[in-house]
Every structure is written in C-alpha cells, then in structure tokens.
C-alpha positions, 0 to 999 in steps of 0.5 A: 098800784104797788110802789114798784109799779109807780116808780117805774112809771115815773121812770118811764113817763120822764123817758118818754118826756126826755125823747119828746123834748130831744124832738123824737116821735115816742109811743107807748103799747096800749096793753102790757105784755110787750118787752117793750115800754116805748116805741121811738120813730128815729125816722128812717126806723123805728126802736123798741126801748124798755125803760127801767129805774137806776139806783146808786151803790154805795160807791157812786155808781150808777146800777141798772138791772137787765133783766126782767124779774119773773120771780113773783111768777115762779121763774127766774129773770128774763133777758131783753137780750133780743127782744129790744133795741135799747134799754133806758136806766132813769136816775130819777133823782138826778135826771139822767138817762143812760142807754144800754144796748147790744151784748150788754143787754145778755147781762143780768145788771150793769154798773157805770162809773160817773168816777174812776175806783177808789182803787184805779181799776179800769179793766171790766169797768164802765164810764157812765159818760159812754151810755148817756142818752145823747150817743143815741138819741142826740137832739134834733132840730124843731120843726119850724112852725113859722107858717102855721097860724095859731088856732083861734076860739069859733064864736 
C-alpha cells in the first residue's frame, strides 16, 4: 500500500469515527470504483461524502483539493461536482473536519482561512469557521438505551 493510500485512509477512517461519534449511521462501499467513500444516513435521506486529507500553506490556511487526480491513468483530475453531496477535508493533525459542497465542489481546490490575511483582503477569501463539520452534520442526541439489558456470557 503506498503512502498516499494510507494517509487517505486514515483521513477516511477518522471521518467515519467523527460522524459515528456525532450519532450518524456511516457506511462504506464495499469495492473501490464509487465517488464516494462513505455513505452517511441523515434519516430522512442518505448522502454520499468523498472524504480527502487537508494540508496547510504556508500562510496557515487550510487546502483542500476538489478534485480527483487521474493523472497516474493519463488523464487530467475529475470533479466530484455531481457525483457527491459533500466533500469531508480532514486535518489529520489537528483533527478537524471541514465540509464543502454545492458549486464549491466545480473548483480544482479550496483554501479556508482559520485568520484574516496578512494583508486584510477579504474578497474571494474563505473562513475555515463557515465549513467546519458542525453546519452540516451537528451532534445528535444518543439513543437512550436505558431499557435495554446488558448481555450477559451462556454458561
């Protein structure tokens, strides 16, 4: 397994474990040629979640590419534009999720700022707090599991 290919397992696997703890019902694909790396089932529906591993720039920012690379297979990246609800950017070191979906989806990449520019620009610039993972998938209360009795060993 190459290095690229753990990492984004990790990020996929610390998604999954995020949406479980927030109460969500999460399944995976059981093969590898879906858009898609989880399903999540908000109830009245269900959503298809590409997840990817953010990074930092220099200057802070938190970078997430939008876009599938194909370039191994000799063709350029492909949109999730479409083909999924939402993208999940995992900063694996700090442990936040950030979600991004609609016509954000048609862009190659996305930057979210955590801190305004060192020049104070604000148009075309992003606040990392408007795509964190709370918008979208806020807690949900536990089921109360007060009646059901615990499982005792057969002898």
């Amino acid at each position: 397994m190459s290095d690229t290919t753990f990492r984004g397992d990790v990020a996929e696997l610390m998604t999954a474990a995020e949406l479980v703890r927030r109460g969500y019902i999460v399944s995976r694909p059981l093969t590898n040629g879906a858009a898609y790396d989880l399903l999540v089932d908000l109830g009245e529906n269900i959503v298809k979640i590409q997840v990817k591993r953010a990074s930092r720039t220099k200057t802070g920012a938190v970078r997430i590419v939008l876009s599938s690379s194909k370039y191994h297979r000799g063709r350029s990246s492909v949109s999730y534009a479409g083909r999924v609800d939402y993208l999940v950017g995992v900063d694996c070191d700090t442990r936040e999720f950030y979600v991004v979906q609609g016509d954000n989806l048609k862009m190659a990449e996305i930057a979210l700022r955590d801190a305004p520019s060192r020049n104070n620009q604000q148009s075309g610039t992003r606040a990392a707090a408007d795509y964190k993972i709370d918008h979208w998938f806020p807690l949900k209360p536990m089921v109360d599991r007060s009646g059901i009795e615990p499982l005792t060993p057969s002898v």
